[in-house]
C-alpha positions in Angstrom: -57.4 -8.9 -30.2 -58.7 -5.6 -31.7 -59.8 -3.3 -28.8 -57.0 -4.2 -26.3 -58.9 -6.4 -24.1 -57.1 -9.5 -23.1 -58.6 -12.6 -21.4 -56.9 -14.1 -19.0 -57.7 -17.9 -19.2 -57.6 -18.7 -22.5 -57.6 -22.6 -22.2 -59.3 -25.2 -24.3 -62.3 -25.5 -22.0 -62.8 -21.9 -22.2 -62.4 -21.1 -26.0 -64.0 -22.8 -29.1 -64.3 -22.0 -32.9 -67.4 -22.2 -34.5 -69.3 -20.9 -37.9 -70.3 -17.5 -37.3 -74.1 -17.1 -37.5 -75.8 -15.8 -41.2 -74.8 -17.0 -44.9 -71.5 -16.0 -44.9 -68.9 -19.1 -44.0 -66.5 -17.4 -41.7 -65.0 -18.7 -38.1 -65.6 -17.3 -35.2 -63.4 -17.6 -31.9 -65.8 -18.0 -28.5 -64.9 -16.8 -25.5 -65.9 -18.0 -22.2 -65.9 -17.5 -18.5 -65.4 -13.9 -18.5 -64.3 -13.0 -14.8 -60.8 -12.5 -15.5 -59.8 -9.7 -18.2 -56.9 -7.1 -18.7 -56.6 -3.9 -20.9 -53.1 -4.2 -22.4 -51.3 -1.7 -24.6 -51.1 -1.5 -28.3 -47.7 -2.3 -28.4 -48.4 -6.2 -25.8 -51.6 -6.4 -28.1 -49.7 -6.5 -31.4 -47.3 -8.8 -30.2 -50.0 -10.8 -28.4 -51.8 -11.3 -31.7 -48.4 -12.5 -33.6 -47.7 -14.8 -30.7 -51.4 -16.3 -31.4 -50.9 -16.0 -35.2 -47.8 -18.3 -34.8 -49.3 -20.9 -32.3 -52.4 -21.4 -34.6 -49.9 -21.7 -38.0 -47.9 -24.3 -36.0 -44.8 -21.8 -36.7 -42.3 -22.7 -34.1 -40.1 -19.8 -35.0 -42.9 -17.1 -35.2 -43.7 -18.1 -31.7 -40.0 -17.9 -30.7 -39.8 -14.2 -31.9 -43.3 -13.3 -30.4 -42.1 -14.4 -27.1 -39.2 -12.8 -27.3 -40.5 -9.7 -27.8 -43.0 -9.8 -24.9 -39.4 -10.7 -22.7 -40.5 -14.3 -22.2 -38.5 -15.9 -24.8 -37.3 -18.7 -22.4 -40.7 -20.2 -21.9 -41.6 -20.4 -25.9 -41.2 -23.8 -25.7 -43.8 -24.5 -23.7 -46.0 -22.7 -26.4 -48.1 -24.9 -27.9 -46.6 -25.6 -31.7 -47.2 -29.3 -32.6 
């Protein structure tokens, strides 16, 4: 999400959230099975990020827009919301 980078199979067996290693309590999101990656532009990585933002806020509307704007808007709602 920060340096353009986009893997392309993000599914539940392949991602995970955990506490990050040290004192500090903060999340991390894991990554795995790494053979499939694409380097996007700022502007798909923006609305990439929003379109995650939404899903993980269960914001049906947010991810509405977000598709939208990435010109899939007819397949938000098969976006994971609920």
């Amino acid at each position: 999400f920060t340096h353009g980078f986009m893997h392309c199979d993000p599914h539940p067996g392949n991602l995970f959230v955990r506490w990050a290693p040290g004192p500090a309590r903060v999340t991390q999101i894991v990554l795995l099975d790494h053979g499939m990656y694409r380097e996007i532009g700022e502007g798909l990585r923006l609305r990439y990020c929003e379109l995650w933002e939404a899903m993980i806020l269960r914001d049906p509307e947010g991810v509405r827009r977000s598709a939208e704007a990435m010109g899939m808007g007819r397949y938000a709602g098969v976006l994971p919301v609920a």
